[in-house]
N, C-alpha and C positions, 0 to 999 in steps of 0.2 A: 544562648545569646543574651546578651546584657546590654541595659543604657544605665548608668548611674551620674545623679545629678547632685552634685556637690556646690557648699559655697567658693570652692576653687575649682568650676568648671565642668566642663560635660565631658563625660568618657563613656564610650559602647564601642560593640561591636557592631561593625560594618555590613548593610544589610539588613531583609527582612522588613518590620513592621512598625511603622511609626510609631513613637512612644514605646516600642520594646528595646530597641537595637539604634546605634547612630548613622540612621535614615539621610538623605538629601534634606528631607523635611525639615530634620530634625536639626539638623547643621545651618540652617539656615535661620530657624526660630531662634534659637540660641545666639546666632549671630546679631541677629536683629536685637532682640533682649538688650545683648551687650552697648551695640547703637543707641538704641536708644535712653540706657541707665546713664550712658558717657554724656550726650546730650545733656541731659538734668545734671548730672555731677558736674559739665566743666563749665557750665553757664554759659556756654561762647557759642556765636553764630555758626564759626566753622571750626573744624574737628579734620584731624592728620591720627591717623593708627596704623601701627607697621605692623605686619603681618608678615612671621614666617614662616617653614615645616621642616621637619626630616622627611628622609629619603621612601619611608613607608609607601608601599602600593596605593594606598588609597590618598594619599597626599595630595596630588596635582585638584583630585577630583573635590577634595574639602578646598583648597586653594579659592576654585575659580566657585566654589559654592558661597564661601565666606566675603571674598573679595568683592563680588558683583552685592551682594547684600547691602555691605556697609556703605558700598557706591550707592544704591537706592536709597538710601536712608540718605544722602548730600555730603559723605562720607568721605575725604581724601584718604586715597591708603597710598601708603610707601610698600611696596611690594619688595622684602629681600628673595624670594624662592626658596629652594633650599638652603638651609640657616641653622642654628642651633640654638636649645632655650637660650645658652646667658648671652650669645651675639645679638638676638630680638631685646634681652633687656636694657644691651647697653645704648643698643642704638633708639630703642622709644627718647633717651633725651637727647640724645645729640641730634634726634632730628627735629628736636622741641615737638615733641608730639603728643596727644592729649591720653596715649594708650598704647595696646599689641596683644596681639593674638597671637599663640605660638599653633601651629597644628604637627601635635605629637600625643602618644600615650606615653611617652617616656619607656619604661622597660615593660612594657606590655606587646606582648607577641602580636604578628603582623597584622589579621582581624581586627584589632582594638584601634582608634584613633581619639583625640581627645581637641576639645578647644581649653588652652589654658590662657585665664585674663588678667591683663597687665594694669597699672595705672598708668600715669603723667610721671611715674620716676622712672619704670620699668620694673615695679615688684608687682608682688601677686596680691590681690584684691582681700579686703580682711573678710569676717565673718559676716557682718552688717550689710558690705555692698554685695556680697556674691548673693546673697538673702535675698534684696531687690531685683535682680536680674533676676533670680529663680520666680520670683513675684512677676514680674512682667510675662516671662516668658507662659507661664501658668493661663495669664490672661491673652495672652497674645494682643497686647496691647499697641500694635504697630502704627507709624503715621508715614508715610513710605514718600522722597520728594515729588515734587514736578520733574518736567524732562529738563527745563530750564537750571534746576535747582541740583544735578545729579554731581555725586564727588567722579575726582578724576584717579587715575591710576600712575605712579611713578615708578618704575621699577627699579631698583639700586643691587647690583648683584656684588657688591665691592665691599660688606660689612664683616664678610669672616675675614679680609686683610685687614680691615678698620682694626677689628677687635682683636688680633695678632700684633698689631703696632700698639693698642693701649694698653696689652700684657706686657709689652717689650721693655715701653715704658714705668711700669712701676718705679716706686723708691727701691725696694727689694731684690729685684731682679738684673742682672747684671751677665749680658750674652757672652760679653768676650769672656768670663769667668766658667763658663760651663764650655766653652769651647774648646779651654785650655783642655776641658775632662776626655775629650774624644770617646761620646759615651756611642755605644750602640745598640738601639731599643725597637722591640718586633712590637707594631701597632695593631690590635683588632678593634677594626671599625665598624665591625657586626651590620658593613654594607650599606651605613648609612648616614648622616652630615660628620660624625666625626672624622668619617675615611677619608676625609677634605681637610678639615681645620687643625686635628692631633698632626698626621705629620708636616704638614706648612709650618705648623708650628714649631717643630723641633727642628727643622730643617736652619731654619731661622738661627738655631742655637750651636748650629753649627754638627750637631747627632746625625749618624749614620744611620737610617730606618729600613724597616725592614716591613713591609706591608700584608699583613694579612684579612685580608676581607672588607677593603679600602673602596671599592667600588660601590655608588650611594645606590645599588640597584632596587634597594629597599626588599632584595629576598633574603632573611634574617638567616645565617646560616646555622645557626643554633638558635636558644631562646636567648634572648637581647638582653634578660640580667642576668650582671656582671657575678654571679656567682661560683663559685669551685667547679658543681658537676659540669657546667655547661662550659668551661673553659680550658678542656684535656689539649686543644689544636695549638692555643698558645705558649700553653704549660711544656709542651713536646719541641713549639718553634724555638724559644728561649735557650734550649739546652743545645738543639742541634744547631743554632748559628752562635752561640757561642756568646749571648746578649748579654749585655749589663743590667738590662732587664726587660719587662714585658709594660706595655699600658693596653689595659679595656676601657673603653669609655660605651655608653649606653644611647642607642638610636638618636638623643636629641641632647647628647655631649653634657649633660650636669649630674651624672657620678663616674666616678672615676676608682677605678682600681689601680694595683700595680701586681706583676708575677715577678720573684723576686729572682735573682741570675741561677739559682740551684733547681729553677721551673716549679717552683711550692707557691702559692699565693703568700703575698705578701699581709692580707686581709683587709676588707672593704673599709673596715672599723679603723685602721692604723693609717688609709690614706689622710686624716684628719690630725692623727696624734703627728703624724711627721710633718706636715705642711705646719702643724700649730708651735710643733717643736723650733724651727728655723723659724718663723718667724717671731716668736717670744724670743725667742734667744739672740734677735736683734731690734726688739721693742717690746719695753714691760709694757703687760697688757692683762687683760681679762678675755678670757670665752665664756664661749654659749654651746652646748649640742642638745638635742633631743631627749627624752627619757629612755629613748631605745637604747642609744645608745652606748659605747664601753666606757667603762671608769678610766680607764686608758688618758682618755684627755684630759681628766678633773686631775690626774697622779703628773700628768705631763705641765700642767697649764702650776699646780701648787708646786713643781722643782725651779718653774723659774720666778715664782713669787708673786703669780696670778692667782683670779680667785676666779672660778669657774663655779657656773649655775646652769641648771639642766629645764628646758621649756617642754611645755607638750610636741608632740608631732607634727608633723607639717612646718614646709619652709615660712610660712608670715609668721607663724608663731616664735619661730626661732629667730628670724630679723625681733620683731618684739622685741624680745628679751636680752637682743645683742643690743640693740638700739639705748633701751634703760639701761643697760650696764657698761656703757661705753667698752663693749667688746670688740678684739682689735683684729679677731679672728675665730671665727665660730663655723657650725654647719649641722651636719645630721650624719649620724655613720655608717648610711648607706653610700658614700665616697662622696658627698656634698659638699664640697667648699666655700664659705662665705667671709670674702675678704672684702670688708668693707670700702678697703683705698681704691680698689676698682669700681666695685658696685655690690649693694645688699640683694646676690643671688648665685645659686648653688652655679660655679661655673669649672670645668673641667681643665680649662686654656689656663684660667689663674693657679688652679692645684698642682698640674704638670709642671709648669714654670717655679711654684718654690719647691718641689722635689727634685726638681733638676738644681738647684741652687744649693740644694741641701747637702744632695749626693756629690756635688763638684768643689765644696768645702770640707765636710767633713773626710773623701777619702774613701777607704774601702769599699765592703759590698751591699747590695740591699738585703741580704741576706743579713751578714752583720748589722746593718742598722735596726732590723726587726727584731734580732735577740737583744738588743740594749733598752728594749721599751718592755713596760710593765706585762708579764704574758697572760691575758685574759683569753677566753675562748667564747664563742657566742655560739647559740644553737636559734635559726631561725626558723619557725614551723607555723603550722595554721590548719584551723577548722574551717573546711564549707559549710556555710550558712545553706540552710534550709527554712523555704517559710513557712512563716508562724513560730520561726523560733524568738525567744525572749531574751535576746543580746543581754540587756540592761539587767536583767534579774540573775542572768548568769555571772556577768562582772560583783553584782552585789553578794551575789552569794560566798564569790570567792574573797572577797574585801573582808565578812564576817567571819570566815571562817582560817581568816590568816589576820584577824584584829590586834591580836599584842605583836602583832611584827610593825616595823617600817615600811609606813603606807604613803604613797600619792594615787590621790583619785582626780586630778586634774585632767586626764586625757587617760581613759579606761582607767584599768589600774596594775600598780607597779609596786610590787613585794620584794623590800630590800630586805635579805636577809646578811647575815654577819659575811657570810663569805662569797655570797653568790645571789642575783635577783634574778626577777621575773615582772618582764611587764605584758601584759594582756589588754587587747584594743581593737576595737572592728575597727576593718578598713576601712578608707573614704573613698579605695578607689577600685576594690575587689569586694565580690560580695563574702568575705572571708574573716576571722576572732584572729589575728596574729598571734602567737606565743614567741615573744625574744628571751630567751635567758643568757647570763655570761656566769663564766666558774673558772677556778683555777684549771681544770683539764675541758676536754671535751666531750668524754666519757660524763665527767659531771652535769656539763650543760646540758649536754643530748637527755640523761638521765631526769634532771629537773623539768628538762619541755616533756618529757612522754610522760613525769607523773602527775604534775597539771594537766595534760590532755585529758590523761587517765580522770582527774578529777570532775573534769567539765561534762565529760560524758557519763560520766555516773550523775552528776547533776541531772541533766536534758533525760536520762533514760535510754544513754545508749547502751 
């Protein structure tokens, strides 16, 4: 059982011992933390923070933990309920609100719950202010109101059609045009807020859906990332209804896959080169992805005369660096879409919407459309940590001992070699060394992650 405490918020498992595991306690310190950093940050007497979750078990119970907090603290909250991350971001401004709390682990199996914290725009907190919060909460430096002085509660359950209409509306997106397509797509909502907002949202488009595991009952029917092994049910729905294709989206709706009409994954990495393809291809622009992830977008983004740069990890970072580069579409290639014209955050609603715009111009299959992009393969693997092991000496070691290659040591480190990399990184949100490689096959990739493993463990002495 774990608690890990990141400048982008608290993740544990549910349960157990304060300070080891994400306790009532401990959900509440946290909360409080956040009260009170928002406080000193927005300067202002009174304070509005929207707060929502997925559909996870332990949800309702972080809910009325978080909620009554912030209320002590003089706190107004807008309460969406079950919600989704980019629906909680879009709506922190439209409700001119000073913040938001989302209550999800994201793709983290059903034990795990997490607080992720917003600003005044609706993005994620940088390095500096999650610092303080981690500072406060250390000190448990609380000043908690009067009875006179306590915030009230609003409850608005009406943002996942909000945020269905501000998709609607984009520049790019055009319903009666996908309508014409008569497409028909099998949804896995892995039983929770997507199983609500993906097909509403297609429905809208006029698509025939097909629902598989749409009920937000929060028991996760497989493990909730959107992976190959974990997605046989869909991969089998696709062929036997006869679909144009498959969407997974992930417990709190900000990545997104696609199963392509032949039931093969389309690839997590290519939900990004396709959204960025159709939209460069109707505004010269720039991107942004990860280090993680595929060359795919930098080959997609330089065919239509953009110039794409790669940020470290994590979504603020990658706003960052979309933000200096007047990026017109960026993300991370774990299925994360960041389209700025809506809002700077990884949102599933905006991704669906230009792949459906894509697939309803272009024609053919999704099948076809994935052989017309650059064919990389990734292999994504990982070391459990053990303590007392030496993260940082491990990365260094591998940095000298691959010195005349193509190195970034901005976020772990990342070995480009001529035909194929490798980036190596502890988690922020697993106690786990990532290994990502990409190669022309997959043989290769798989090959280059198990001889870096091979490497790291003859390091450490395994």
């Amino acid at each position: 059982m774990t608690l890990i405490k990141s400048i982008s918020g608290i993740r544990g498992t549910i349960g157990g011992k304060p300070g080891d595991n994400l306790t009532p306690i401990d959900a509440v310190k946290f909360a409080a933390s956040y009260g009170v950093w928002l406080k000193d940050y927005s300067k202002k007497d009174k304070l509005k923070v929207v707060i929502g979750r997925d559909a996870r078990l332990s949800g309702e119970m972080m809910q009325n933990l978080v909620v009554s907090t912030l209320v002590g603290l003089g706190i107004d909250v807008v309460d969406l309920d079950l919600s989704t991350t980019p629906t909680v971001e879009i709506a922190v401004p439209m409700e001119n609100a000073d913040g938001g709390i989302i209550l999800t682990a994201s793709h983290n199996p059903k034990q795990w719950n997490a607080l992720k914290l917003l600003n005044e725009k609706g993005e994620f907190l940088d390095a500096a202010q999650g610092a303080k919060i981690l500072e406060i909460a250390e000190k448990e430096d609380f000043d908690f109101s009067d009875v006179d002085d306590l915030g009230v509660i609003n409850k608005n359950d009406s943002y996942i059609d909000i945020h269905i209409d501000e998709v609607l509306n984009l520049s790019l997106v055009d319903a009666e045009v996908v309508k014409k397509a008569k497409f028909k797509v099998v949804v896995d909502g892995v039983n929770s807020t997507g199983g609500i907002a993906i097909p509403k949202l297609l429905k809208e488009f006029g698509v025939e859906v097909v629902e598989l595991y749409c009920k937000p009952t929060g028991h996760f029917p497989h493990n909730p990332e959107p992976l190959k092994e974990h997605l046989k049910d869909i991969c089998d729905l696709v062929i036997k209804e006869k679909a144009d294709f498959g969407i997974v989206v992930d417990p709190d709706v900000d990545r997104l896959a696609f199963i392509s009409n032949d039931g093969e994954m389309f690839g997590e990495e290519y939900t990004l080169v396709a959204c960025a393809d159709y939209v460069l291809g109707k505004t010269k622009g720039n991107t942004v992805s990860n280090l993680s992830s595929s060359r795919a977008l930098r080959d997609i983004t330089q065919k239509h005369g953009g110039i794409y740069e790669a940020a470290a990890v994590g979504e603020v970072n990658v706003v960052t660096k979309m933000k200096a580069n007047n990026a017109i579409i960026g993300g991370e290639g774990n299925g994360g879409i960041i389209y700025p014209e809506s809002h700077y955050g990884r949102d599933s609603l905006v991704g669906t919407a230009l792949f459906l715009m894509l697939m309803a111009e272009k024609g053919g299959t999704v099948a076809e459309l994935r052989a017309s992009y650059p064919s990389y393969f990734m292999s994504k693997k990982k070391i459990q940590l053990t303590p007392g092991l030496d993260v940082d000496g491990i990365l260094k070691s591998m940095a000298e001992k691959y010195a005349n290659e193509e190195l970034s040591t901005i976020d772990g480190v990342k070995i480009d070699f001529a035909e194929n990399w490798v980036h190596l990184r502890k988690s922020n949100t697993e106690p786990i060394i990532r290994i990502y490689t990409e190669a022309k096959s997959q043989t290769e990739a798989d090959g280059l992650a198990d001889r870096i493993i091979g490497e790291i463990k003859s390091i450490v002495g395994l």
